[in-house]
C-alpha positions in Angstrom: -26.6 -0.8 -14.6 -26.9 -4.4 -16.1 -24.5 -6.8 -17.8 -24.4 -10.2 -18.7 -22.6 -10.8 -15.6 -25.0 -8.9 -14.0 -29.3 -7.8 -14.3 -28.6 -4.8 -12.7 -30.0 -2.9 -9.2 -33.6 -3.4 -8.8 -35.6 -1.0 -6.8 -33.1 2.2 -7.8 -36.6 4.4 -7.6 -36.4 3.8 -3.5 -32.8 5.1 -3.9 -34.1 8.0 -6.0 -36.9 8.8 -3.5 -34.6 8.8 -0.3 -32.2 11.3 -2.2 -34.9 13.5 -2.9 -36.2 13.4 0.7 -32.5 14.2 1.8 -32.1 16.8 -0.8 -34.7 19.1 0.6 -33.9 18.9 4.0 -29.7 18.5 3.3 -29.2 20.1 -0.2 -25.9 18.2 -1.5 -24.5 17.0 1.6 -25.4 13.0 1.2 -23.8 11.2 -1.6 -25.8 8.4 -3.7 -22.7 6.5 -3.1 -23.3 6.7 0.7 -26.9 6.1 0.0 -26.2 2.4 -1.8 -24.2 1.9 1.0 -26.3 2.6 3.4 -29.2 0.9 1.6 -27.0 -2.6 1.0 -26.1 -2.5 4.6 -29.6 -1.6 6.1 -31.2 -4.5 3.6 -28.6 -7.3 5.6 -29.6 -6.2 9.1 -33.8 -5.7 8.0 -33.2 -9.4 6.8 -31.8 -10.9 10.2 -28.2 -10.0 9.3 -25.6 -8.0 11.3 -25.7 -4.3 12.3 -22.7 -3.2 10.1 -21.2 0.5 11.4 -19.6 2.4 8.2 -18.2 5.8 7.5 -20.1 8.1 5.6 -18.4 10.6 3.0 -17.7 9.2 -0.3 -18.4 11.6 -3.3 -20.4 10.6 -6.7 -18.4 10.3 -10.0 -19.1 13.1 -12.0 -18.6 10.9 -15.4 -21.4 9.1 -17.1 -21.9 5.3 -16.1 -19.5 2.9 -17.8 -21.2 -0.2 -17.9 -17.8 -1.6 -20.3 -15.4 -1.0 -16.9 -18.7 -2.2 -14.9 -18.5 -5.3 -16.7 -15.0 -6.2 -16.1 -15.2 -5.6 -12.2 -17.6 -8.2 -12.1 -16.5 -11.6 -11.7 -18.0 -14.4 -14.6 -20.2 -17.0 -13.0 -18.1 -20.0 -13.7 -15.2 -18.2 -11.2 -13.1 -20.5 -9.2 -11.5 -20.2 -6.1 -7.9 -19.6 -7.6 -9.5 -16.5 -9.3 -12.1 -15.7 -6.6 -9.5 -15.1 -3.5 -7.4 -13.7 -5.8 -10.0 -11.0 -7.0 -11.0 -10.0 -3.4 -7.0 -10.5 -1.9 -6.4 -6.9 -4.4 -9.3 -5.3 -2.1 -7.8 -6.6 1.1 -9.2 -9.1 2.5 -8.0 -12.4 3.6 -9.2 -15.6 2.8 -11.9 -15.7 5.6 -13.3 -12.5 4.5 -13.6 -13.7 1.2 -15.6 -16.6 2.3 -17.6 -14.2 4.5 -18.9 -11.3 1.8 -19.5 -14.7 -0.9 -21.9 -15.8 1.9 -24.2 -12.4 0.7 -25.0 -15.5 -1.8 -27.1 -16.1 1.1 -30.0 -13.4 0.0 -31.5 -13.6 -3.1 -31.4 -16.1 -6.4 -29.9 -17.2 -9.2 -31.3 -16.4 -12.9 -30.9 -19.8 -14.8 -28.7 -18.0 -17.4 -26.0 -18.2 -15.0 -25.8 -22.1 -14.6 -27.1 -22.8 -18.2 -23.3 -24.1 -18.9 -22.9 -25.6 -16.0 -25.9 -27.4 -16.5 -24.8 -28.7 -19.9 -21.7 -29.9 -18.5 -22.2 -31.0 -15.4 -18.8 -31.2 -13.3 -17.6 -33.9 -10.7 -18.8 -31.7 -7.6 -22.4 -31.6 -8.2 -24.3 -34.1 -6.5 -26.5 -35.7 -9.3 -29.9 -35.4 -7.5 -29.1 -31.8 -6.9 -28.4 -31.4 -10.5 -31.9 -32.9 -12.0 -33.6 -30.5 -9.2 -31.7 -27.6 -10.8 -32.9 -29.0 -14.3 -36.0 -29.1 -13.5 -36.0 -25.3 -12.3 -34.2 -24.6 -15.4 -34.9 -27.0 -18.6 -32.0 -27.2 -21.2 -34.9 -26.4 -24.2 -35.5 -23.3 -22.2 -35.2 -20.1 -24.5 -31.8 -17.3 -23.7 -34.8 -14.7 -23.1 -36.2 -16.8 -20.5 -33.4 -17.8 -18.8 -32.9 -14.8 -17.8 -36.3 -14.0 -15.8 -36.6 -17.8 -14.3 -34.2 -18.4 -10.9 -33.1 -20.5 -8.4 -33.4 -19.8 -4.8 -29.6 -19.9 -3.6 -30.3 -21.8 -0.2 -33.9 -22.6 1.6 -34.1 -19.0 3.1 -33.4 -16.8 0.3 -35.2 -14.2 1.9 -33.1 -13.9 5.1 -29.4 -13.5 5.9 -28.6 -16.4 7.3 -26.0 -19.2 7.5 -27.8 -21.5 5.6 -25.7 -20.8 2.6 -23.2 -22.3 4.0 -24.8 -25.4 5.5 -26.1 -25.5 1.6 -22.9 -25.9 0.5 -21.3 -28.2 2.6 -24.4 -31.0 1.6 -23.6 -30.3 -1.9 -26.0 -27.8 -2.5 -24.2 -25.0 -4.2 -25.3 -23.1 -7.3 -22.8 -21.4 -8.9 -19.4 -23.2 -9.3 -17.6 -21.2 -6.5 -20.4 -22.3 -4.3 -20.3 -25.9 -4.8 -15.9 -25.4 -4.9 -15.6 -23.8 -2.0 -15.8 -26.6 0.6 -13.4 -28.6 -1.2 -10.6 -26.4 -1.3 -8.3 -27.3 1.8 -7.9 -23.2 1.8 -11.5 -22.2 2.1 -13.1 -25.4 3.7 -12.3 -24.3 7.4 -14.2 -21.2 6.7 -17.2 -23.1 5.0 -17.5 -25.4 7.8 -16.9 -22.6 10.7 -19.6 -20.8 9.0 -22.0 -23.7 8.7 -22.0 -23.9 12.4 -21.3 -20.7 14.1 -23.5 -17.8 12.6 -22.5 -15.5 15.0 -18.7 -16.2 13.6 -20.0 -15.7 9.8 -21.6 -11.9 10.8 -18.2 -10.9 12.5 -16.2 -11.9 9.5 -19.0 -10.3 6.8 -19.1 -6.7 8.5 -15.7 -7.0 8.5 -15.3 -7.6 4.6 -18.4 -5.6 4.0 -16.7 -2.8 5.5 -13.7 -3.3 3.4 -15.4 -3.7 0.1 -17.7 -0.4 0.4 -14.7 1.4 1.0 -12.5 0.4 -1.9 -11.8 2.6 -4.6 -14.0 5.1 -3.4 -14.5 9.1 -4.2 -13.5 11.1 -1.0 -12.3 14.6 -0.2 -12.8 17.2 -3.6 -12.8 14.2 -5.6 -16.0 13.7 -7.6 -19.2 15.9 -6.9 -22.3 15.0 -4.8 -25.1 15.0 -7.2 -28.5 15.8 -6.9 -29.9 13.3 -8.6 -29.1 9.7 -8.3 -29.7 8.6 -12.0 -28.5 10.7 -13.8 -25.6 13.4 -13.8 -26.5 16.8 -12.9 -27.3 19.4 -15.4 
């Protein structure tokens, strides 16, 4: 499902193809919701990330996707800390677990679309020869449509979960405006800077918050229905 805020889950045919597998060996006994799980957690530990341990049983809704309520669960990129501990304090955590599951910022890119403002107005906490490099990435004459397939790699090793992210951000390196605001706020800074230096520390506090943010708001019990398909409701 893809919003503004948002170009969707890649790759849903892998999810598809393990359900199918399960399906003829455990006919509606494994959710797709425990399947995304499963798959989000197995992609941090097959990328050098921690082993996260999770419990299994949440149900599939048995409503057609709303990508109007999807859109308003998802944070806007210009969030700010205010907002962001805020947003992730109604799910539980505490401030160091926020820091933590924002440090998933760790895999993956960017799509220029995202920092296209930011770009335009640049603000005080972006270091101005990290700002032409991000220009250059992403030109201002750059059209909407391709904005939105050209990226930026959001530390040096986008490709493994690390805690370069953090180190990233501490030099002045952060993409989105709650990357590059997060070591300045006297609430959040500790955990930047214990995370720049202590990996270790960061994988303890993210399977803790991962483990807190796959279980919120969750389907459980007679709630729901496990479907037999993954995308799309059952007949």
């Amino acid at each position: 499902m893809a919003t503004s805020k948002n170009f969707g889950i890649r790759k849903r045919n892998a999810i598809n193809l393990i359900k199918e597998t399960l399906e003829r060996v455990c006919p509606r006994q494994v959710s797709c919701a425990d399947i995304l799980v499963l798959a989000a957690r197995d992609a941090v530990s097959l990328s050098g990330g921690p082993r996260i341990g999770i419990p299994l049983g949440r149900r599939d809704s048995s409503t057609p996707p709303n990508v109007r309520l999807a859109h308003s669960s998802l944070p806007p990129n210009n969030i700010g800390v205010e907002a962001t501990l805020d947003l992730f304090a109604k799910k539980g955590m505490t401030i160091e677990e926020t820091i933590a599951i924002l440090g998933a910022h760790t895999l993956g890119v960017t799509h220029c679309f995202n920092i296209r403002s930011r770009l335009r107005n640049p603000d005080n906490v972006m270091h101005a020869g990290f700002i032409n490099l991000l220009k250059l990435r992403c030109p201002a004459d750059q059209s909407a449509s391709a904005s939105t397939i050209k990226f930026v790699p959001n530390d040096l090793t986008p490709v493994l979960f690390d805690n370069k992210y953090f180190v990233s951000t501490m030099r002045g390196g952060g993409v989105l405006k709650i990357d590059a605001t997060m070591p300045l706020d006297s609430r959040t800074r500790p955990y930047v800077e214990k995370f720049a230096s202590d990996q270790n520390a960061f994988f303890r506090a993210f399977s803790s918050a991962f483990l807190k943010l796959s279980s919120s708001n969750v389907l459980i019990g007679t709630q729901g229905m496990i479907r037999r398909t993954c995308n799309r409701l059952d007949d």
